[in-house]
N, C-alpha and C positions, 0 to 999 in steps of 0.2 A: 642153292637158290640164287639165281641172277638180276642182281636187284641193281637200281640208281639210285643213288639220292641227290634231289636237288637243294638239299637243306646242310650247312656246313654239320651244324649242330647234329644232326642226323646220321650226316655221312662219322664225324668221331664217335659217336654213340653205337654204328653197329660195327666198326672196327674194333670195339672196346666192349662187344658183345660176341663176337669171332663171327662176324659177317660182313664181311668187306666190299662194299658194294662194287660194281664192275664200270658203272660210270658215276660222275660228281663233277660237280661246276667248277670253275676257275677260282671261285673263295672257299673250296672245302681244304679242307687237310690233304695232303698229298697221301694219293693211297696207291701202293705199289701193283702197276699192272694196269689199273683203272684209266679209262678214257675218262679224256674233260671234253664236256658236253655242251659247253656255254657256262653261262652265268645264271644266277637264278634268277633274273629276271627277262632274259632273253635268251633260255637253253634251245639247243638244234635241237628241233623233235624229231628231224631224221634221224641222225646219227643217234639218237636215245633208243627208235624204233629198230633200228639197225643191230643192235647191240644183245634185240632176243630178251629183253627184261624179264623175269617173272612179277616184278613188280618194282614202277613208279613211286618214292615216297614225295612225297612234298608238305608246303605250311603253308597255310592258308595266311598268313600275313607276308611272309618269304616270297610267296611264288604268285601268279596269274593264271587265276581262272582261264583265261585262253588257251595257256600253254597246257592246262591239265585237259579241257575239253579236248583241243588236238592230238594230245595222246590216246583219250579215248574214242576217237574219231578213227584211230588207225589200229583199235583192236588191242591197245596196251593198260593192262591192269593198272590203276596208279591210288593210293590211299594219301589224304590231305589231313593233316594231322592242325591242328587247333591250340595252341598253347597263348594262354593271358595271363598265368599265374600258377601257384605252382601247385595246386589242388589239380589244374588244369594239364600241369604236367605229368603228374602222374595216372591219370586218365591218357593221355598220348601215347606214354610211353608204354604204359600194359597192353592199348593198341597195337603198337607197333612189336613187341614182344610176339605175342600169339601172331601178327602175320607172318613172323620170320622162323618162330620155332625157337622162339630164345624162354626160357625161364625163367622169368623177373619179379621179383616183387620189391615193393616199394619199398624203400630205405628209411628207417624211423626218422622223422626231422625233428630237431630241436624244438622247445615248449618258443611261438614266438615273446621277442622281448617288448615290455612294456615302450613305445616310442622317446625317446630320450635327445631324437637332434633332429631339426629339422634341416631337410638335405633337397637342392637342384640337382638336377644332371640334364649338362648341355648336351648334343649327341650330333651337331652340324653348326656349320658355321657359313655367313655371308648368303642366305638368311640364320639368323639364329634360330636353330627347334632345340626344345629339350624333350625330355623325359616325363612323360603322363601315364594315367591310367587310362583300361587296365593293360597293363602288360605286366612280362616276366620279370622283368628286370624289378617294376617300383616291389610288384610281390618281395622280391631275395631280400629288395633294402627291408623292406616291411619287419620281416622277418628278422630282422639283424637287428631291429631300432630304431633306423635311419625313415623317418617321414616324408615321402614326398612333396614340397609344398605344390606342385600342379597336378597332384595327382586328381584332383577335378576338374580338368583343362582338357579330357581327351586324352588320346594317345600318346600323339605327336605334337604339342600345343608349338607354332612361333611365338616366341616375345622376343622384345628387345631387351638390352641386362637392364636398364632400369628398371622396367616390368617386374622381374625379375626378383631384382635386389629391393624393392618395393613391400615382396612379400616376408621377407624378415629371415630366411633360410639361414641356419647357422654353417653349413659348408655347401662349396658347392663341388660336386664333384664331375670331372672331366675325364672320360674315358679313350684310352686307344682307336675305338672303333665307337659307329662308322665312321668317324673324322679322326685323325689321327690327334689328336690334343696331344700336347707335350709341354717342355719344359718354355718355349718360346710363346706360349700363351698365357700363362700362368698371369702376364702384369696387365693384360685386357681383359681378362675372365675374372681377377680379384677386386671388381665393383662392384660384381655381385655378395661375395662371401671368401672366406678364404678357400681357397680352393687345395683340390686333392684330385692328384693322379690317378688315376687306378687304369687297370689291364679288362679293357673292352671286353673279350671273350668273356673272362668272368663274370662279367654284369649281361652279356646278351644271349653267351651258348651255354642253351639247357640239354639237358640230358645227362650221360655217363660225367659230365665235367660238374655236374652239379655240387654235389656234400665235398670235394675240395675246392671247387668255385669261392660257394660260400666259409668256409675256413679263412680262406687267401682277406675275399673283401674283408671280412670280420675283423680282420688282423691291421687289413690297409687303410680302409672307405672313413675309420675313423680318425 
């Protein structure tokens, strides 16, 4: 089956299913053989159309309604997969299984933990956004312990760290991606909460990365 995925999480997900798609964007995982097709938010849909798909995946938060209608404009099968959290993930993912021919069932997840810290995540900086509901990511903390305090703010809430540091969060945590937060940040981000490093993918790519995702945070995020 000749598939693309414009989704990183997607594209490691069906390499790690033995389905390696034949195109993927400029932030997937490098897959041997595979055209990069763009980005996911500005992929060539020639070179996609080009390429003979049996099938487009994409994420409806990842990617642009445009770019999917133009695929289907040009006769190319494409499936927009929906992920918020992680009931939601595995809904996607039994999707995306039965379209490929892969055999999957859901992984038992741990009982979640009664909440014990309340936890920011900035995720951009110069405007400052953090981390809201619903998405995947506050779900994983959910499920770890870790509280989001904007998790009523939306998605993608901006504040400023006052704002922020305002709401009382016991850590705040700063991830790899999408902004690259590191160790040069640490003494402007610690007015909010003491803060913690953690490794982006983990907190943002769902799929096959998932049950050692969650391990890693478990281990780090506290």
């Amino acid at each position: 089956m000749r598939l693309v995925s414009l989704v990183p999480s997607v594209t490691e997900t069906l390499v790690a299913w033995g389905r390696p798609p034949v195109g993927i964007t400029r932030f997937c995982p490098p897959v041997a053989g595979a055209a990069v097709v763009g980005g996911t938010k500005d992929p060539d849909v020639a070179a996609i159309a080009a390429l003979a798909p049996d099938l487009v995946v994409l994420d409806e938060e990842e990617n642009r309604a445009p770019d999917a209608a133009a695929l289907a404009a040009r006769g190319v099968a494409t499936l927009a997969l929906a992920v918020r959290d992680l009931d939601s993930l595995d809904r996607a993912l039994d999707t995306l299984a039965r379209a490929v021919g892969v055999a999957w069932v859901a992984p038992a997840r741990p009982a979640p933990t009664r909440p014990t810290r309340r936890v920011a995540v900035v995720i951009w900086r110069r405007p400052f956004v953090f981390l809201g509901a619903p998405t995947y990511a506050t779900s994983l903390l959910g499920e770890l312990g870790l509280a989001n305090v904007l998790a009523g703010a939306g998605p993608y809430p901006r504040r400023d760290l006052a704002a922020v540091a305002a709401r009382g969060p016991d850590l705040l945590l700063a991830p790899s991606e999408p902004y690259p937060f590191g160790p040069r940040h640490v003494a402007e981000l610690s007015v909010v909460a003491p803060v913690r490093l953690v490794e982006g993918r983990d907190l943002f790519w769902w799929g096959a990365r998932t049950p050692a995702a969650r391990a890693r945070l478990a281990a780090t995020a506290w």
